[in-house]
TORNUTOR-128122 format. One record per residue (C-alpha): residue in one letter; residue number from 0; x, y, z. Coordinates in nm, 4 decimals. Each point is the difference from the previous one (the first is absolute). Example, Ala and Ser with C-alpha at 12.3 -4.5 7.8 and 13.67 -1.06 7.14 Angstrom:
BEGIN
r = a	k = 0	u = 1.2300	v = -0.4500	w = 0.7800
r = s	k = 1	u = 0.1370	v = 0.3440	w = -0.0660
% end
This chain:
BEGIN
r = x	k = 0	u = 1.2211	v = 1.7173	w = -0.8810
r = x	k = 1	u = -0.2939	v = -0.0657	w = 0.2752
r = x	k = 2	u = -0.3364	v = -0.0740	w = -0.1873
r = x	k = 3	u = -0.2849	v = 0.0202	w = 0.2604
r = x	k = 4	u = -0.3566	v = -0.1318	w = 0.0081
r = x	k = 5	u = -0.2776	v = 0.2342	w = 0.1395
r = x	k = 6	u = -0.1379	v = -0.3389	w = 0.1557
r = x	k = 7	u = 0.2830	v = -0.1062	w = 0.1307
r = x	k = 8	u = 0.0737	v = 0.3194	w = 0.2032
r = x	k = 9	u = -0.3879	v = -0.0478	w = 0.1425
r = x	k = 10	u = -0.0233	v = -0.3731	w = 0.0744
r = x	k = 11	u = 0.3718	v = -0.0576	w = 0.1058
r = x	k = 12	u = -0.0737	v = 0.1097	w = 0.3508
r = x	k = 13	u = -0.3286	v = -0.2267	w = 0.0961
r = x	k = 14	u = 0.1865	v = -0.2903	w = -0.1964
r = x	k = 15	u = 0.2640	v = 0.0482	w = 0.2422
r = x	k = 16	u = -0.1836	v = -0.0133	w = 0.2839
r = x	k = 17	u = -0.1582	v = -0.2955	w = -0.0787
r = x	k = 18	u = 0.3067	v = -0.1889	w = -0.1230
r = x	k = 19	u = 0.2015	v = 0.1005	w = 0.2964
r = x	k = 20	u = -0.2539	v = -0.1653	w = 0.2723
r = x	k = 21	u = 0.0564	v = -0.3295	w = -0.2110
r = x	k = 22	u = 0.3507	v = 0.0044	w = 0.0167
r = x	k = 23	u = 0.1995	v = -0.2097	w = 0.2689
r = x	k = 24	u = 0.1721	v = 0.2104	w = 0.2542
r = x	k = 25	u = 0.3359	v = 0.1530	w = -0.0248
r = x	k = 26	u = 0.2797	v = -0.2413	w = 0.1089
r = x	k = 27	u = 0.3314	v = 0.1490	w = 0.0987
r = x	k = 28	u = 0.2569	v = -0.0966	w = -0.2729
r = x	k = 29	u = -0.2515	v = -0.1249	w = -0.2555
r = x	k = 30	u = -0.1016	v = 0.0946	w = -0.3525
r = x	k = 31	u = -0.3534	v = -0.0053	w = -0.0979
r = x	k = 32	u = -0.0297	v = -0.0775	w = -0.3668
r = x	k = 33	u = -0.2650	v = 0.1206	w = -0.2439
r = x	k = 34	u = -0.0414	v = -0.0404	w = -0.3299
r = x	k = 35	u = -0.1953	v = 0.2340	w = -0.1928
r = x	k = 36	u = -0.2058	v = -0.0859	w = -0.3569
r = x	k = 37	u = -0.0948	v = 0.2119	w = -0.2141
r = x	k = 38	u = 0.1710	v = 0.2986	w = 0.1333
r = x	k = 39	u = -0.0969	v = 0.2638	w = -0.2021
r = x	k = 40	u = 0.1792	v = 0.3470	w = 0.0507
r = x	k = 41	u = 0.1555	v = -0.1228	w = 0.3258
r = x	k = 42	u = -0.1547	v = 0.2003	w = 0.2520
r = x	k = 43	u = -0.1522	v = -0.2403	w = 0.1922
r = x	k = 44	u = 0.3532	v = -0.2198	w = 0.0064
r = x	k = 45	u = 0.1885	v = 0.3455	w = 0.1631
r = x	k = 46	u = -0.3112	v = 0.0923	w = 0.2262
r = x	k = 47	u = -0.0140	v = -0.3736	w = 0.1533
r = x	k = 48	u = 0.3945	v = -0.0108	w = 0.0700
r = x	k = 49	u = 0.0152	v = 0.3848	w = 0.1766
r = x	k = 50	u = -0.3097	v = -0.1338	w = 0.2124
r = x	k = 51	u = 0.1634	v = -0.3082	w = 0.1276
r = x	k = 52	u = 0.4148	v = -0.0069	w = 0.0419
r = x	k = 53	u = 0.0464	v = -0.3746	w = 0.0223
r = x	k = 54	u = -0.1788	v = -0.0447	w = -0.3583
r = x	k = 55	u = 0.1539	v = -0.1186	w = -0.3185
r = x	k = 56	u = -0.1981	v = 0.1047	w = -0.3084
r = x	k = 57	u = 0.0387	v = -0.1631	w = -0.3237
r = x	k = 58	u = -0.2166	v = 0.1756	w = -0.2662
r = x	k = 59	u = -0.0974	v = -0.1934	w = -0.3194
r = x	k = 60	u = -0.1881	v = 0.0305	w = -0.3566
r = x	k = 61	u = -0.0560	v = -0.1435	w = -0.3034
r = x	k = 62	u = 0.2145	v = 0.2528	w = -0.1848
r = x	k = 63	u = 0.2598	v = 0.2049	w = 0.1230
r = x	k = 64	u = -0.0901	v = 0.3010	w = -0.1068
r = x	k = 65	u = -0.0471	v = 0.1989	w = 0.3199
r = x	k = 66	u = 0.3593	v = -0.0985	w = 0.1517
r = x	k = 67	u = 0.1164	v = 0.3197	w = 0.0094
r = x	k = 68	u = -0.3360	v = 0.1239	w = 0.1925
r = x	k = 69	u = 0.0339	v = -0.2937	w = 0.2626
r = x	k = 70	u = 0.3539	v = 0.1179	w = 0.0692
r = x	k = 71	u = -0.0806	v = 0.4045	w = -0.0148
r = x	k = 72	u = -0.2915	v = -0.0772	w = 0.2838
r = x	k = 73	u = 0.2301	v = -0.2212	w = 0.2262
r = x	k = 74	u = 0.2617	v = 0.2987	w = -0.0328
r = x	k = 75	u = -0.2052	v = 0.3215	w = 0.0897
r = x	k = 76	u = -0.0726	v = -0.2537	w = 0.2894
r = x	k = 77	u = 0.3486	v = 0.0412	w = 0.1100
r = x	k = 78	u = 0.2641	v = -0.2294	w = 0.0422
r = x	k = 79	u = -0.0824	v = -0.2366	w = 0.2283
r = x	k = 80	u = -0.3418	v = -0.0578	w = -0.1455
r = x	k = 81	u = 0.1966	v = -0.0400	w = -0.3429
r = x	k = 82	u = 0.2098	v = -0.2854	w = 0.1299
r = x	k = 83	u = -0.2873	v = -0.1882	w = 0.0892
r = x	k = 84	u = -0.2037	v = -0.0044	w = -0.3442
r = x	k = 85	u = 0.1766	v = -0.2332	w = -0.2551
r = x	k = 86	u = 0.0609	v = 0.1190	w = -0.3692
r = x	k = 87	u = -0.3951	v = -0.0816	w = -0.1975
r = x	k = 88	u = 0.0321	v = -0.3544	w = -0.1237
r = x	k = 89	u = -0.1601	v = -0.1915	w = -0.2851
r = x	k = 90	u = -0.3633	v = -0.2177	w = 0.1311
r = x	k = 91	u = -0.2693	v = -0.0492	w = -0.2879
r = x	k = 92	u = -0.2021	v = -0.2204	w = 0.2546
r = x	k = 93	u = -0.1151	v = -0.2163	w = -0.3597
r = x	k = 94	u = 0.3484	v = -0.0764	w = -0.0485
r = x	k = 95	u = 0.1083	v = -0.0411	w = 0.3791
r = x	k = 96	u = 0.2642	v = 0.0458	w = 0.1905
r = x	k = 97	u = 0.3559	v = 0.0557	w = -0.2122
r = x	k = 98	u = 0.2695	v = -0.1500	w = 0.1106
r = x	k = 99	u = 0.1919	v = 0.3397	w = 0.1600
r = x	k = 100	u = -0.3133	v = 0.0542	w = 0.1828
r = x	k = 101	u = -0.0533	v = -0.3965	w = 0.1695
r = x	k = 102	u = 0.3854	v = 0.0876	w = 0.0883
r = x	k = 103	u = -0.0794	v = 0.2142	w = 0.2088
r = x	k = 104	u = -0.1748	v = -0.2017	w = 0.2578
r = x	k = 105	u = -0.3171	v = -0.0506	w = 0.1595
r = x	k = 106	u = -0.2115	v = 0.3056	w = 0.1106
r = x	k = 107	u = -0.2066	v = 0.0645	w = 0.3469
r = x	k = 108	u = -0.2405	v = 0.1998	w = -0.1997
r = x	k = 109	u = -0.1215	v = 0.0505	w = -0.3528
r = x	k = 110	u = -0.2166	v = 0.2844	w = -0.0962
r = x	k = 111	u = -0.2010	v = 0.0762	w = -0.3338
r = x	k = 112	u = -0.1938	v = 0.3848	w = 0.0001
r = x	k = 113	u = -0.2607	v = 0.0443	w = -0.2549
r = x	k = 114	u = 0.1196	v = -0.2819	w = -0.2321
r = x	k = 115	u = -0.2554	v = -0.2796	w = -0.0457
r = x	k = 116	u = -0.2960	v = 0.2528	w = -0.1713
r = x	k = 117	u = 0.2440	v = 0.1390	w = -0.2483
r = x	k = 118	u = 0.1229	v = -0.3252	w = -0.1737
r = x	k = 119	u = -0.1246	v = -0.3391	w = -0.1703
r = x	k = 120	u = -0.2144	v = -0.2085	w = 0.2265
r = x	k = 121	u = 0.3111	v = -0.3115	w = 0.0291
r = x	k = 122	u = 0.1720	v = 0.2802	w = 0.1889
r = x	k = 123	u = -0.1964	v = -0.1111	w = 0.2958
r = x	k = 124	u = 0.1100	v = -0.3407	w = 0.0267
r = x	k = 125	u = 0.3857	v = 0.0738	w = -0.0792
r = x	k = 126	u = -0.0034	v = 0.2420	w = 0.2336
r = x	k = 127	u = -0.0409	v = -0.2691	w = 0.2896
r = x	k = 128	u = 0.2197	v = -0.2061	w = -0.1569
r = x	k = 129	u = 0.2971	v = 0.2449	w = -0.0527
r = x	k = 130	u = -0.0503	v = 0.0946	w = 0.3597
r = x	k = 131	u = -0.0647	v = -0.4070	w = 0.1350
r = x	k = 132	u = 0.4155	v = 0.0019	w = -0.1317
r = x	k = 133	u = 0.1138	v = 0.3477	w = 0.0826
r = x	k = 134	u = -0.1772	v = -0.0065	w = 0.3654
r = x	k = 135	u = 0.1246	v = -0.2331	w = 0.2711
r = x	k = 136	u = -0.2209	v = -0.1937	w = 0.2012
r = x	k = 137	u = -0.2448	v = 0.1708	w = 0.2367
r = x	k = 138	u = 0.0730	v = 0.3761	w = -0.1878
r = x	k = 139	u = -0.2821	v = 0.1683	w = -0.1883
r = x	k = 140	u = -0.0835	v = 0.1624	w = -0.3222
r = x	k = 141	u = -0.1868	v = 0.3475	w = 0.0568
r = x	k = 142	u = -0.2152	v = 0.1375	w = -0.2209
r = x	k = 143	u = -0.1862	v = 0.3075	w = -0.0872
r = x	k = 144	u = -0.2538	v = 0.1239	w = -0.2123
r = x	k = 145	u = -0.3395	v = -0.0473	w = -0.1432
r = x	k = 146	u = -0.2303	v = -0.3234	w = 0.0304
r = x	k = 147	u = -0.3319	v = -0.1685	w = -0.0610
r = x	k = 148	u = -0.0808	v = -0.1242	w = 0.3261
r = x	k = 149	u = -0.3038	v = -0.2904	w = -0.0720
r = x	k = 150	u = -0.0351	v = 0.1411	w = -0.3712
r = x	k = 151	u = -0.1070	v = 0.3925	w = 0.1948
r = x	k = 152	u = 0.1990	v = 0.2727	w = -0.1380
r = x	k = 153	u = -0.0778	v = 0.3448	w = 0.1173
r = x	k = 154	u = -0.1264	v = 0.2669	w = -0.2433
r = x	k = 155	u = 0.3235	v = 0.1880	w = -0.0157
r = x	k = 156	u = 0.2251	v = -0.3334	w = -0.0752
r = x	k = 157	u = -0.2757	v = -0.1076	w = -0.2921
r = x	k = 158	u = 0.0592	v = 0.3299	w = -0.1675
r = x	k = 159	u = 0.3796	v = -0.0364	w = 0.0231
r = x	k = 160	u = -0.0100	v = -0.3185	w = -0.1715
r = x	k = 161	u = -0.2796	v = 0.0963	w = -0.2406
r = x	k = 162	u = 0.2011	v = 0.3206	w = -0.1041
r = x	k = 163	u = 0.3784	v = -0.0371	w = 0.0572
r = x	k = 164	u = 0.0946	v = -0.3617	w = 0.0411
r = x	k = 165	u = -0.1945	v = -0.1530	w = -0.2785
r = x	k = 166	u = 0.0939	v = 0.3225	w = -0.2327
r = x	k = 167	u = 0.4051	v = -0.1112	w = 0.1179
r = x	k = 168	u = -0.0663	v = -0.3692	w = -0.1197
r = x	k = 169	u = -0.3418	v = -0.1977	w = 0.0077
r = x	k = 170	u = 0.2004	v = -0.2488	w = 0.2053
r = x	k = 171	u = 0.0270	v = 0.1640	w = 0.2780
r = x	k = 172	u = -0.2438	v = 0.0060	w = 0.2976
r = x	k = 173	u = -0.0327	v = 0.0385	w = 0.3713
r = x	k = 174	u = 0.0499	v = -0.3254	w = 0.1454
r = x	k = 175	u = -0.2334	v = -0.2386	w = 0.2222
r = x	k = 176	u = 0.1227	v = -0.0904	w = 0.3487
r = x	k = 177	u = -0.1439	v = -0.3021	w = -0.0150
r = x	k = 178	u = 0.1748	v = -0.1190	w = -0.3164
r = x	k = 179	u = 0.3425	v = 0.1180	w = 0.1450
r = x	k = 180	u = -0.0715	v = -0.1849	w = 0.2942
r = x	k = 181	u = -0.0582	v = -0.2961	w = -0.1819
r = x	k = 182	u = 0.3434	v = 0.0381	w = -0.2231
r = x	k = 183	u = 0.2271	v = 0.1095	w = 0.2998
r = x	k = 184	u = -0.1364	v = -0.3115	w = 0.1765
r = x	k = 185	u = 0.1473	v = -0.2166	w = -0.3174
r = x	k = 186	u = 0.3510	v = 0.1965	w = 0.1203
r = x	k = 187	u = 0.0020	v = -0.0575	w = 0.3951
r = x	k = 188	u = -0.1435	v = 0.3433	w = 0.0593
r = x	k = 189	u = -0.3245	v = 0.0830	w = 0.2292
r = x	k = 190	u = -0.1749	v = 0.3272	w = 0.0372
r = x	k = 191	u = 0.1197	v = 0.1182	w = 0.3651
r = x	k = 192	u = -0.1686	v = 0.3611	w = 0.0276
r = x	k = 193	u = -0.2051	v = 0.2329	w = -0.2177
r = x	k = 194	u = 0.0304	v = 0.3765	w = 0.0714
r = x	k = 195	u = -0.2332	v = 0.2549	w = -0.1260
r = x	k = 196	u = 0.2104	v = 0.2915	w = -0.1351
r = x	k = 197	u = -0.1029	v = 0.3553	w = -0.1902
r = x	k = 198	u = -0.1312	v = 0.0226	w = -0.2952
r = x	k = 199	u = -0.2363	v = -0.3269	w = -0.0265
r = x	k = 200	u = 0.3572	v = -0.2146	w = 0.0347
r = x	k = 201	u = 0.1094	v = -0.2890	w = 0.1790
r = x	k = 202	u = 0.3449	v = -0.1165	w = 0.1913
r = x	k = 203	u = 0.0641	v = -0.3538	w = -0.0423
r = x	k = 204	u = 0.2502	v = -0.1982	w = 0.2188
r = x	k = 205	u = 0.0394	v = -0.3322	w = -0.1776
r = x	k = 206	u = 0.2182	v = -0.2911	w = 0.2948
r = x	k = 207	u = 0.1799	v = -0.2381	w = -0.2106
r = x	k = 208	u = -0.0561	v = -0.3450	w = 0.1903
r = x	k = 209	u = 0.3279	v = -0.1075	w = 0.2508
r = x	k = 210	u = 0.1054	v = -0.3553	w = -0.0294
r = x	k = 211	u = -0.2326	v = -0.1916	w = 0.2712
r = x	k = 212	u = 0.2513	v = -0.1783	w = 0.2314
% end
């Protein structure tokens, strides 16, 4: 059965449009591969592979708990769209990359939706360093979601922090962009663009470095 996220139905559309620009164009015969973390319900994963019909979608999580949602969105998709987003696989971004998943090859894009502010700050780092392996050279990590931007943090984000995320676990926290510029860096990864989307959030498109030649 489909679970679905209220914020997922609002922010799936402007996350598309900023993740499509980004993309590299459509080449006739080829596959464009993405790999999705922290999937969640599996909206996004379906929305992204009925907006774009050369893209492979692999959804992933920590647990697999919502397989049966990632699979129930790609369906009411239809079939074609269905075809195109892989079974939800296994990626706790601590433990890294599991051996069915590095089988599967390297990916053209990685994205990672509203992840970093509700888990333990070492997230941040293995993040960029699952994607420095799962990414190949000269693809990009997108993310979304809230940041301190030189320690500022809007009125709005403090109180979400304040009220929800430290009630969650006192760990968590909305992240600074200059610390995860600093640990990408350690990973081969540069801040490319910075896009300014609803709700006092932020699109991130993260280049892993290409071999120089």
């Amino acid at each position: 059965m489909a679970r679905s996220a209220p914020a997922v139905e609002r922010n799936r559309g402007p996350i598309w449009d900023v993740l499509s620009k980004a993309l590299p164009a459509e080449e006739e015969g080829a596959t464009l591969r993405l790999l999705e973390i922290s999937s969640g319900t599996g909206q996004h994963a379906a929305h992204f592979a009925a907006a774009r019909r050369d893209l492979l979608v692999q959804p992933s999580d920590r647990a697999l708990d919502d397989s049966k949602s990632v699979a129930a969105h790609a369906a009411d998709a239809g079939p074609e769209v269905a075809a195109r987003v892989r079974p939800l696989a296994r990626l706790d971004v601590l433990q890294g990359m599991e051996a069915e998943l590095e089988a599967c090859g390297q990916f053209d894009v990685a994205v990672n939706i509203n992840m970093l502010h509700f888990s333990l700050p070492e997230c941040g780092e293995a993040l960029f360093a699952v994607c420095a392996k799962a990414l190949r050279p000269g693809g990009f990590l997108f993310t979304y979601g809230p940041y301190r931007v030189d320690g500022f943090l809007c009125e709005s984000n403090q109180k979400f922090e304040a009220g929800f995320l430290k009630g969650q676990d006192e760990r968590f926290a909305i992240r600074e962009l200059r610390d995860l510029e600093a640990l990408a860096a350690k990973h081969g990864f540069s801040l490319e663009a910075t896009v300014e989307m609803p709700a006092n959030n932020l699109s991130l498109i993260w280049r892993r470095d290409a071999p120089s030649s």
